[in-house]
Backbone as CSV, one residue per row, in Angstrom:
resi,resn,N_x,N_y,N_z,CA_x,CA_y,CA_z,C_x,C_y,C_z
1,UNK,207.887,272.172,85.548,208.084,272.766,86.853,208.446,274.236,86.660
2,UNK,207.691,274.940,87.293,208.597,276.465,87.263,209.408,276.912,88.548
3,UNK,210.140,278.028,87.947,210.814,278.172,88.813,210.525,278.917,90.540
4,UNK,209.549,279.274,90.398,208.906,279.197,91.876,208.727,277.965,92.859
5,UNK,208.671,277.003,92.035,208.247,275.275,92.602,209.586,275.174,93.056
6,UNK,210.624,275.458,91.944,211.855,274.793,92.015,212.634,275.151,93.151
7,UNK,212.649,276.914,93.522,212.666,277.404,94.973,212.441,276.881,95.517
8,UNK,211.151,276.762,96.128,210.549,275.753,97.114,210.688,274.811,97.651
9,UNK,211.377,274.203,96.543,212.004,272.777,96.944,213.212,273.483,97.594
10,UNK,214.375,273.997,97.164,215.447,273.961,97.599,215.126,274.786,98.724
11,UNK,214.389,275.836,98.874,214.253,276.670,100.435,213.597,275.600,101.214
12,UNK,213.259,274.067,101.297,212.789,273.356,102.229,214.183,272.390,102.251
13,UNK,215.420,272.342,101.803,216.057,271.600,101.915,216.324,270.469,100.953
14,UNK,215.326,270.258,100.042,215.928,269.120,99.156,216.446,269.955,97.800
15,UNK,216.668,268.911,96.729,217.316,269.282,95.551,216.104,267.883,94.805
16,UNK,217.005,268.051,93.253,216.312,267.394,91.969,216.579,266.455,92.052
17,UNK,218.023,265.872,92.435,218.253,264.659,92.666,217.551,263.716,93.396
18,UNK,217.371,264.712,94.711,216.037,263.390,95.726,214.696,263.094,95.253
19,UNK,214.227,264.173,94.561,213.325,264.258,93.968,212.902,263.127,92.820
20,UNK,213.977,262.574,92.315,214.549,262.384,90.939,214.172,260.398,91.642
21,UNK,215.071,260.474,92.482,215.156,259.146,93.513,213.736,258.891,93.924
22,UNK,213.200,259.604,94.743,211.644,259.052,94.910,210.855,258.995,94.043
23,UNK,210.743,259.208,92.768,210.165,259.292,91.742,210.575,257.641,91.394
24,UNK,211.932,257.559,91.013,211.919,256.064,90.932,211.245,254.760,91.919
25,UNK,212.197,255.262,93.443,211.145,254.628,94.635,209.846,254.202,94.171
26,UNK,209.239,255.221,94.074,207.642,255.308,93.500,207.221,254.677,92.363
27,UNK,208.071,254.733,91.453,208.215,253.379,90.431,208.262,252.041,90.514
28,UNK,208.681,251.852,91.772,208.925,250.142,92.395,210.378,249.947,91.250
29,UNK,211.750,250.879,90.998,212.562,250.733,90.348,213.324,249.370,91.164
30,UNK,214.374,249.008,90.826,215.414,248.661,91.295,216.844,249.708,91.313
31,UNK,216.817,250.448,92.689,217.988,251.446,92.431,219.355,250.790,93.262
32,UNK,220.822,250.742,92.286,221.541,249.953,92.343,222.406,251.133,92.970
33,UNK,222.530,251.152,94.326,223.558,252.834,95.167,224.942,252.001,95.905
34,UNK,225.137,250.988,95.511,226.047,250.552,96.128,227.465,250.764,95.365
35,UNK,226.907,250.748,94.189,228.213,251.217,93.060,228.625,252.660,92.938
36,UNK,227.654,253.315,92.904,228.007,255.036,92.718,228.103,255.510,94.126
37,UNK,229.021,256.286,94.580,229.030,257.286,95.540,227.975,258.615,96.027
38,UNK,227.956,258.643,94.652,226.676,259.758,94.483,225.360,259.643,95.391
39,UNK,225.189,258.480,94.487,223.726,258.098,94.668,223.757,257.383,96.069
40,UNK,224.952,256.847,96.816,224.721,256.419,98.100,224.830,257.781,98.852
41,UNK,224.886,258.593,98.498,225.016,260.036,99.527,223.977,260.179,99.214
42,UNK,222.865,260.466,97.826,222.079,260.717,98.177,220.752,260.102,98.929
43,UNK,220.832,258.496,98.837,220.521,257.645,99.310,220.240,257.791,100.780
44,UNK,220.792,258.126,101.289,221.768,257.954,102.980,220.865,259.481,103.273
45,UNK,221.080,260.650,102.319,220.382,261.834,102.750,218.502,262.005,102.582
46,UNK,218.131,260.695,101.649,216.406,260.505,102.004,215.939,259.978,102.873
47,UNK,216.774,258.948,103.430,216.678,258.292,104.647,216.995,258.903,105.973
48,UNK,217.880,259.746,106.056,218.149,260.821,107.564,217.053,262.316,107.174
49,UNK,216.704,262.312,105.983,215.193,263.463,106.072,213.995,262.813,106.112
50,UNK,214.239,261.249,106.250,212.370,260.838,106.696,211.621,260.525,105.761
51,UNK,212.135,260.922,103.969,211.059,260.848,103.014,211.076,259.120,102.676
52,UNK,211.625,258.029,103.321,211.623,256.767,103.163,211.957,256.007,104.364
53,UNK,210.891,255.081,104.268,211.308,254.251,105.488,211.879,253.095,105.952
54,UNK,212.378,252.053,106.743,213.000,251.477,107.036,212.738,249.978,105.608
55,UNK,211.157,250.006,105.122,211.273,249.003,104.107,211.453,249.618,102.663
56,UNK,211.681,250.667,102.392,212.822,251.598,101.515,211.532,251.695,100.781
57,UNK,210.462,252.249,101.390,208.853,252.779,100.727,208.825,254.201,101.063
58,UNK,208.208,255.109,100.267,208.108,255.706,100.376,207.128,256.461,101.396
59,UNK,207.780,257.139,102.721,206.718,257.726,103.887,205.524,258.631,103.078
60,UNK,204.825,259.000,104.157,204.003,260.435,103.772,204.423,261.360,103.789
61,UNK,205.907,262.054,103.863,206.476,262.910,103.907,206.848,262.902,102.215
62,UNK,207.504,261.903,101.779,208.367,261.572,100.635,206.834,261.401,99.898
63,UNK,205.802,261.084,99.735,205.152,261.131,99.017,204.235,262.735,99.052
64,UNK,203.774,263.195,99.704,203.929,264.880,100.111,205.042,265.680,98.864
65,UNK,205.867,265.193,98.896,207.472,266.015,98.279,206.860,265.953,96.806
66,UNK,206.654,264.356,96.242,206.709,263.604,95.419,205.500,264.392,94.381
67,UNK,204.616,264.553,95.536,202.583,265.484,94.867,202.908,266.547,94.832
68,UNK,204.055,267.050,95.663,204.205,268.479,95.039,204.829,268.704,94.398
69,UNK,205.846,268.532,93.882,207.182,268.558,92.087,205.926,268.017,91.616
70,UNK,204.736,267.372,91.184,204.210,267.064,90.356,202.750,267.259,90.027
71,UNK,202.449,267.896,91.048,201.245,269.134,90.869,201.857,270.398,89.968
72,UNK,200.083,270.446,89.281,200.216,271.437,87.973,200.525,272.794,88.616
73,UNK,199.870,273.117,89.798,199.649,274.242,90.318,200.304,274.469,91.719
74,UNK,200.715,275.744,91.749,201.516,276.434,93.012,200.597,276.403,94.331
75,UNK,201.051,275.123,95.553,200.683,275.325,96.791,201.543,275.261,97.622
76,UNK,201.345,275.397,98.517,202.590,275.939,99.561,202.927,274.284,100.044
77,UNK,204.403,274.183,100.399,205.095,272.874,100.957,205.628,273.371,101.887
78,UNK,205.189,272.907,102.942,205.836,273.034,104.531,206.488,272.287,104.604
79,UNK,208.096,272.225,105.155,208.564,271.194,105.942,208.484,270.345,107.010
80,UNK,207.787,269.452,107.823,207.683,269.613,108.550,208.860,268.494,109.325
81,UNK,209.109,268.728,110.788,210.481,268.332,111.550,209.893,266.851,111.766
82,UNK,211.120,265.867,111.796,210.462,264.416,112.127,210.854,264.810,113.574
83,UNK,210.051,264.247,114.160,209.873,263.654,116.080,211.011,263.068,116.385
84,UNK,211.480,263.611,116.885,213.224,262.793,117.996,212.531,262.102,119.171
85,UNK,213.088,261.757,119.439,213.153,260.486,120.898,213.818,261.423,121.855
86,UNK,213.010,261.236,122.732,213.780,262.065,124.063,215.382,261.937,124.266
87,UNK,216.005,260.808,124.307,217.380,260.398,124.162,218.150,261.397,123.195
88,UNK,217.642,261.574,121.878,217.974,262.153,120.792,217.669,263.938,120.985
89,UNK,216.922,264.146,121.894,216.510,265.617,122.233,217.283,265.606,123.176
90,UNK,217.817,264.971,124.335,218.848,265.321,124.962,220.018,265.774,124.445
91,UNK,220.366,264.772,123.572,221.862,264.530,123.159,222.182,265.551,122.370
């Protein structure tokens, strides 16, 4: 990874660690977050950014993240905003 990629990531909001996590995801690991603190924060923070979904698979967002830390070559990664619920755009 160079360090232009590595920017990128962090000017869109994630770090190595999530990165690190969907990579396993993507492994079909068994990740054990109930014991470490850590890893349930970071856990808790892939799931409120959208890159995993309710059957703890990886979205098209989280796989997006996943092709780009692991593409050879520099393309641009947009963030893009998940869709709120009107309720949730009120509030």
């Amino acid at each position: 990874m160079t360090y232009q990629k590595y920017q990128e990531i962090i000017k869109q909001g994630y770090n190595l660690d999530i990165i690190y996590i969907l990579g396993l995801i993507n492994d079909n690991c068994d990740i054990s977050f109930e014991e470490n603190i850590k890893i349930k924060a970071i856990w808790q923070s892939i799931i409120r950014k959208g890159l995993i979904g309710d059957n703890q698979k990886l979205t098209t967002r989280g796989i997006e993240l996943l092709n780009f830390y692991n593409s050879e070559e520099m393309i641009t990664f947009v963030k893009k905003k998940i869709p709120v619920q009107d309720f949730e755009e009120w509030w």
